[in-house]
N, C-alpha and C positions, 0 to 999 in steps of 0.2 A: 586344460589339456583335452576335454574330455570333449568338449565342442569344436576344436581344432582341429581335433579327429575326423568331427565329422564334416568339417567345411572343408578336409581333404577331397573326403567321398563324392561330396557334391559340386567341386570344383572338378573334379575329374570327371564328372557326369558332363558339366558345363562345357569340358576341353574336350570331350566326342560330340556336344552337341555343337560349337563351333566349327570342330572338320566337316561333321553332317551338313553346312551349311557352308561350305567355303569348296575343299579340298575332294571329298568323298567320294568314291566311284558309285556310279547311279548302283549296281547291282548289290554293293553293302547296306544296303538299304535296310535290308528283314532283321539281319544279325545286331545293326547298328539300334533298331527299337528294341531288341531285347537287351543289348548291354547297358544301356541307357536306364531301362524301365530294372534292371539292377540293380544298378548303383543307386537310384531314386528308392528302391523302396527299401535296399540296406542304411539308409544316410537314415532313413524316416523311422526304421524300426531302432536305429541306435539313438535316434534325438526323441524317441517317447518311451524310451526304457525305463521302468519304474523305479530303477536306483536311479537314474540323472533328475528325473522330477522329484524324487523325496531329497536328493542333492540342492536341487536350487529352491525348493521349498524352505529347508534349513535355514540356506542363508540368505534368503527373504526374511527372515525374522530376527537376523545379526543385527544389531545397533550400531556395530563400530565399524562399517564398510566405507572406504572413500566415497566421496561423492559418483565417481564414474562405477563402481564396483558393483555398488547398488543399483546406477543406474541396467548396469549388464545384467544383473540380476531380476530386476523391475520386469525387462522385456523379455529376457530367457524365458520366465514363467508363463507372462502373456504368449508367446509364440508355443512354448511347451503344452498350452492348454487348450491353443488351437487348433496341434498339429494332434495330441491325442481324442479329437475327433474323428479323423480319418485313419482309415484301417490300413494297414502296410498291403491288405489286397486292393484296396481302391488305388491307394499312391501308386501301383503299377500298372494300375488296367488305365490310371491315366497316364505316365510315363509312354506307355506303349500306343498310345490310343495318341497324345502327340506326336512323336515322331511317327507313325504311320500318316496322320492328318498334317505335317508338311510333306511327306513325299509327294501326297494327291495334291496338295495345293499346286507344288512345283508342277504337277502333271499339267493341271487344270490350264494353268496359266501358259504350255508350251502349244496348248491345242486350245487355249482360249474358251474354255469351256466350262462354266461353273459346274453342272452335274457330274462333273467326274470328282470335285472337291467336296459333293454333297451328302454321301452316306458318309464320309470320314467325320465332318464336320457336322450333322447330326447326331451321334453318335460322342462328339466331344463333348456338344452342347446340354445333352441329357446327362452327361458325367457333371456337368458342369452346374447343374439344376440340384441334380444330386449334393454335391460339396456346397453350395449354399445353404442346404437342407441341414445337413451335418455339422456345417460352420457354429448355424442359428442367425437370426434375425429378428428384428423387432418389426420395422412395418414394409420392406419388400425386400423380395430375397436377392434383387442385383446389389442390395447394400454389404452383404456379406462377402460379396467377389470386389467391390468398390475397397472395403477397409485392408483388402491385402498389397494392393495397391496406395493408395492413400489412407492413414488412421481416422479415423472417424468421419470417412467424408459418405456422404447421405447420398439418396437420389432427393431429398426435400432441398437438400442444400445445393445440389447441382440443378435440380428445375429453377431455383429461387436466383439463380446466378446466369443464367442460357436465358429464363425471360427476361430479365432486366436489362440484357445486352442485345436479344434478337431485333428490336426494333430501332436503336438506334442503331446498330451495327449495318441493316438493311437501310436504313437514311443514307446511312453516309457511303453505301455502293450506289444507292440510285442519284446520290450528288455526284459521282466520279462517272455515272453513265453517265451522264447529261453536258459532262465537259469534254473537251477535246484529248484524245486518246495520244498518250505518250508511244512513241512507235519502237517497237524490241523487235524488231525483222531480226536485224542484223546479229540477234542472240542466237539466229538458227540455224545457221552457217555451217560449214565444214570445219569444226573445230576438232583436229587429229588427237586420237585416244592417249596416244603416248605424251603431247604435251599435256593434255591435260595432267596428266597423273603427276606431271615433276612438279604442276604449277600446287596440286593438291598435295603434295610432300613438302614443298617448300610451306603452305600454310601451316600444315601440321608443327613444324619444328618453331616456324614462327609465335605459334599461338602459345608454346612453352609445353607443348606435348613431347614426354621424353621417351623418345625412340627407340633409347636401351632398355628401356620397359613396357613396350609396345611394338607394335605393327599395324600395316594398313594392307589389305585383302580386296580384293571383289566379290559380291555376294550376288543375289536377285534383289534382297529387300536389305537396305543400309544397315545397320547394328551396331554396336558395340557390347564385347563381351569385355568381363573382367574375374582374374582367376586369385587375385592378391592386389596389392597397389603397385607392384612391383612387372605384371605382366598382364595388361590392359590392351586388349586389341580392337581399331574399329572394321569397319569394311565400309566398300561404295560402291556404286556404279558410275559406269560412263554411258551419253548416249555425245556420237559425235557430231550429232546435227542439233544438240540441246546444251546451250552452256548452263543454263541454270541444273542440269540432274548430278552433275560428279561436284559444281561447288559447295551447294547447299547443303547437300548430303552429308559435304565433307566437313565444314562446319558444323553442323548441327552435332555430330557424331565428335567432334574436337569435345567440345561442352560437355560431353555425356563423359568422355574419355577424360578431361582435366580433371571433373570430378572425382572419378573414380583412382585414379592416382591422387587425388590428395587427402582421400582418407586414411587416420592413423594407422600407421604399419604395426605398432604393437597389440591393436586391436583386432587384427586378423582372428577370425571365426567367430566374434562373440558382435552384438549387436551395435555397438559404437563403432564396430569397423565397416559398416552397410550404412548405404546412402540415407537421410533423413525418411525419404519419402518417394515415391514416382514425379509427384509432381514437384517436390524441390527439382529431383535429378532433370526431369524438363524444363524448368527455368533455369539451369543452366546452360542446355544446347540451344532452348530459342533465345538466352541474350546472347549467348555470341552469333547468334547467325544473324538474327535479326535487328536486336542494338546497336549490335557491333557491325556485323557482317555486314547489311545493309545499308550502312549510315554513311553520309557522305564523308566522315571525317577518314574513314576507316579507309575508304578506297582513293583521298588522295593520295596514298603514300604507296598501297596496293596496287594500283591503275595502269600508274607506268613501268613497274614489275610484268605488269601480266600483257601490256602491250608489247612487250618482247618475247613474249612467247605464242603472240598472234598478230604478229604488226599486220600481215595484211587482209585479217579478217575485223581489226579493231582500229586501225593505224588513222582513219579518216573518224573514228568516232572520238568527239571530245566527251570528259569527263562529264560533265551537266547531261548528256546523252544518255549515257552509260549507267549515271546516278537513277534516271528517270526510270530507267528501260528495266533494269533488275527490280523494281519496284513499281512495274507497274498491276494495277488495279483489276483483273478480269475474272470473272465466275470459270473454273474450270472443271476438270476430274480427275486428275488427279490430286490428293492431300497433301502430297511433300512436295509437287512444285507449285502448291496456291501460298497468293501474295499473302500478307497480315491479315489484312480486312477479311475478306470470301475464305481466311483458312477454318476460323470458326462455326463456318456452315460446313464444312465436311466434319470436324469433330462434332456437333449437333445432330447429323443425319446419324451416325455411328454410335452415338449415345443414344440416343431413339430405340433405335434398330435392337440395340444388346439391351435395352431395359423389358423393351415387349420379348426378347425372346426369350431372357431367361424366367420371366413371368408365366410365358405358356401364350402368351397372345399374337404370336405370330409362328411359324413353323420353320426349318432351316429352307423348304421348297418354296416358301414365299420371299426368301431373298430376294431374290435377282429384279421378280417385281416390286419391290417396297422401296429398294436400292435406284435403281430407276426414277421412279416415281418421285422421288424426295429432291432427288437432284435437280428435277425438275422443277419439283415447287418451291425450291430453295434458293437454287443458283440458277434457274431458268438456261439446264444443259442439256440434250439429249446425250443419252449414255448408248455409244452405238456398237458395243463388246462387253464382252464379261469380263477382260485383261485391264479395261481402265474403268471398270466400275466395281464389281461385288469382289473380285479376285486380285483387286489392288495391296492390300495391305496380308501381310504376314502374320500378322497376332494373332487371328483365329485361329490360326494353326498351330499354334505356340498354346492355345490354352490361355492369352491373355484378355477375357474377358473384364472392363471394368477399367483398361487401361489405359483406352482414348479419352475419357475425358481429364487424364493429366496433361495431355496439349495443351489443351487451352487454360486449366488452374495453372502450367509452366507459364504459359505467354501473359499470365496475368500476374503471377509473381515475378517472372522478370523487368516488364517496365516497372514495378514496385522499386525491386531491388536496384537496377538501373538509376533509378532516379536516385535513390540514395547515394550510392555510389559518387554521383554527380555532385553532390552534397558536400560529402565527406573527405573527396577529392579531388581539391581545387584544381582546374586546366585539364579533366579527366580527358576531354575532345580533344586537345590540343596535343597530350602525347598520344591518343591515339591515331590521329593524323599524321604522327611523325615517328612511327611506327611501333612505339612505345605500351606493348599489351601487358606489358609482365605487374605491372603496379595494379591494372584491375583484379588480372589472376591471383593476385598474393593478396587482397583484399577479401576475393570470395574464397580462399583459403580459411581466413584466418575467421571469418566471419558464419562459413557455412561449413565446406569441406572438413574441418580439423572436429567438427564436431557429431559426426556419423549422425547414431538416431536417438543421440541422448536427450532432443526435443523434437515436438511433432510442428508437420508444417506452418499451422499457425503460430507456434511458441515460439518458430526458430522467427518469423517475421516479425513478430512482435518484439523481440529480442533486438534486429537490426534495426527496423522501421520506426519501434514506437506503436504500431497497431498493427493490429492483422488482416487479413488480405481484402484489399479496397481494388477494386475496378476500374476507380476513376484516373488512377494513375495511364492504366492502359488505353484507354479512351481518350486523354487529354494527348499522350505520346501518339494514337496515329491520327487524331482528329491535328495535329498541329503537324503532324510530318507529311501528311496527302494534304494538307489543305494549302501546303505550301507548292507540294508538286504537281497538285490539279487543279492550283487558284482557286478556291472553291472556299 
C-alpha cells in the first residue's frame, strides 16, 4: 500500500511530464517545473521515510515470503538505499533543473542553436556529476548513472563490448561502400502527413497495442510514457518528405509500449511491475522495428496495405525495391533514421561523449566540437547544424545520462532473442509474412514481459537463451542480412 502511494505521486509527476511534452502552452512552462520538482521530491521524501525502510528491512529478514514477495522486497531495499543517498533538496533542484533543461532544449532546436541549451544543460551535468558522487562508485563515476539504467552494467564492460564490435562493424560499412548502392529516392517523396498517421494507427492495433489502454500523440522527440499497464501512451513525428521518420519511430515506440502493457497489473507500484532493465526495455522496440519491422517477411503482407495508402508515390516500386531501400546501408546524422550497421557509431560517439563528461574531461562548451568531430571520424559526416547534430536527441534534457548505451545492449539482445524465438517457434517467418504477429508478442509476454524486474538482464537471457548476452548472434543476423542485399 505504502509504495502504491507513492507510484500514485510519481505517475502523476509522469502525466504533467507527458503534457509538458505533447499538449502544454509554451507559457506554462515556469509553474509546470515547479509542480513537477513537487511531486518529485514528495514521492522521494515518502519512499526514504524511515518507517518504510525499517518496514522493508523487517521483511527482508521473513523466511516465509513467496518467491515474488521476496523478490519485491530484495529491490525495495536495493532502491530504498539508493534513493536515501540523495537529499529530497537535491531530488528538486533536479526535478526543476530538468524540466527548465527541456524548455531550453526545445528552444535551442526552434533557433538551431546549441548555446541557448548550454547553461541549462551544464548546470544539469554538474547535478549529474554530483548524484554519481552520492550514488558511489568503485572505479568511474559514469558507472553509478549506467547501473540506474542497466544493473550492474560497467564502463569496463561497455568498452570490452564497443571494442570488439568497432572494427568489424567498420569492415563491414567499408564492404557496403565499395558495392553498388541500393537506391531509396523514391523514400523522399510527398508522402501526406494525414495518411501517414492512419497507416501508423493501423500498425499500432496491428502489432497487438491495445488502444483502450493507450494512445498515440506527436511529440519533437518519439517516446513512450506509461502511468499503469492499463494507460501506456506512445508519441511520433511526421516529416512528409521522409517515409522512414513517422514508421520507424512508430515501431520502435510499439515495442517499448507492448512492453510496458504486458507487465503484471497486480504488481503496480512495487518492482516486479517495472521493466527488467533499459536495455531489455530496448530489445524490445529494436526487434520489432528492426527483426520485424524491417524484414522481408514482415512487409510481404504490410506492402500492399501501404501501397494503398500511396499508390502513386509507391504504385511503380516492387517489393525487392522497397525491401532494399528501407534497409539501406549509409553513414548519416541522425540516430533514429540510421540503418543497423552505422546505428552503433552514433550510440559509440554518445557513449564517449557522456563518460568524458561526467569524468570532468571534457566541458558541456566543448560539445558541439567533440560532436562534430567524432561524426566525422566515425561515419565520415560533416555535421552542418546543431538541429541534426549535438541538439538531436532529448535525453540530455531529461537527465538521462547512461541511457544511450542501452541501444545498442537492446539491438544486441534482440537478435539474441530473435534467434531464439526462431527456434522455439517453428514457421515463426511464415506467420509473420501472413500477417500473424500476435504468437511472437504472446512469447515475449510470457518469456520477458510477465516477469518485470524479478531478474536482471543477464539472468533474464540466460533464462531464455541458455547463456547470457553473446554478440555473435547480432553480427551473424546483419553480416547474413546485408550480405545478401549488397552481395557482399
Amino acid at each position: 500500500e505504502k509504495m502504491q502511494k507513492i507510484a500514485d505521486i510519481r505517475y502523476a509527476a509522469a502525466l504533467l511530464q507527458w503534457d509538458q511534452e505533447t499538449y502544454m502552452p509554451k507559457k506554462g512552462a515556469d509553474f509546470r517545473s515547479r509542480q513537477v520538482a513537487t511531486l518529485s521530491e514528495f514521492a522521494h521524501q515518502k519512499f526514504t521515510d524511515k518507517s518504510l525502510g525499517d518496514l522493508i528491512r523487517t521483511l527482508s529478514f521473513s523466511g516465509e515470503l513467496p518467491e515474488k514477495e521476496r523478490a519485491n522486497v530484495k529491490l525495495s531495499l536495493e532502491d530504498y538505499e539508493r534513493s536515501t543517498r540523495l537529499t529530497p533538496a537535491f531530488v528538486r533542484e533536479m526535478a526543476e533543473t530538468v524540466s527548465e533543461s527541456f524548455n531550453a532544449w526545445i528552444r535551442a532546436r526552434e533557433e538551431n542553436n546549441f548555446t541557448i541549451f548550454a547553461p541549462s544543460l551544464a548546470k544539469l551535468v554538474n547535478l549529474k556529476r554530483k548524484e554519481a558522487e552520492l550514488l558511489g562508485f568503485k572505479a568511474h563515476p559514469y558507472d553509478a548513472l549506467l547501473n540506474e539504467f542497466e544493473r550492474g552494467c560497467t564502463v569496463e564492460l561497455l568498452d570490452g563490448i564497443f571494442n570488439q564490435l568497432r572494427e568489424p562493424l567498420n569492415q563491414l560499412i567499408k564492404k557496403i561502400a565499395a558495392s553498388e548502392q541500393v537506391d531509396d529516392s523514391f523514400l523522399f517523396q510527398h508522402f501526406p502527413k494525414d495518411e501517414q498517421w492512419k497507416f501508423g494507427m493501423e500498425l499500432l492495433a496491428e502489432f497487438g497495442y491495445d488502444l483502450e489502454a493507450g494512445r498515440q500523440d506527436i511529440s519533437e522527440h518519439p517516446f513512450t510514457v506509461s502511468f499503469n499497464n492499463k494507460d501506456v501512451r506512445v508519441t511520433t513525428r511526421i516529416d512528409e518528405f521522409n517515409f522512414n521518420n513517422m514508421t520507424w519511430s512508430c515501431i520502435h515506440e510499439i515495442g517499448h509500449a507492448l512492453y510496458e502493457q504486458g507487465l503484471p497489473e497486480e504488481e503496480y507500484g512495487l518492482p516486479l511491475g517495472e521493466a527488467a532493465s533499459l536495455g531489455i526495455h530496448e530489445s524490445q522496440s529494436r526487434l520489432w522495428e528492426n527483426n520485424v519491422g524491417r524484414s522481408i517477411a514482415f512487409w510481404e503482407y504490410y506492402y500492399p496495405r501501404l501501397k494503398k495508402y500511396f499508390p502513386r508515390q509507391l504504385g511503380e516500386i516492387d517489393l525487392s525495391q522497397f525491401y532494399k531501400a528501407i534497409n539501406k546501408v549509409q553513414p548519416s546524422l541522425i540516430r533514429t533514421e540510421a540503418d543497423e550497421v552505422t546505428y552503433h557509431f552514433h550510440v559509440m560517439i554518445r557513449y564517449e561523449l557522456e563518460k568524458k563528461l561526467i569524468a570532468g574531461e571534457i566541458e558541456v562548451n566543448d560539445i558541439r566540437d567533440y560532436w562534430n568531430d567524432q561524426y566525422l571520424t566515425y561515419l565520415g559526416v560533416q555535421v552542418p547544424d546543431d538541429k541534426s547534430g549535438c541538439l538531436q536527441d532529448v535525453h540530455w534534457s531529461h537527465g538521462s545520462f547512461g541511457y544511450f548505451p542501452t541501444y545498442s545492449l537492446g539491438s544486441f539482445y534482440a537478435a539474441q532473442f530473435f534467434n531464439k524465438a526462431q527456434d522455439v517457434l517453428p514457421g515463426l517467418n511464415n506467420m509473420i509474412s501472413s500477417g500473424n504477429l500476435r504468437v511472437l508478442l504472446e512469447w515475449l509476454r510470457v518469456n520477458i514481459h510477465v516477469h518485470g524486474r524479478m531478474f536482471t538482464s543477464e539472468e533474464l537471457c540466460r533464462r531464455i537463451c541458455g547463456e547470457g548476452l553473446n554478440t555473435t548472434y547480432f553480427m551473424d543476423y546483419i553480416h547474413n542480412k546485408y550480405g545478401r542485399i549488397y552481395v557482399i
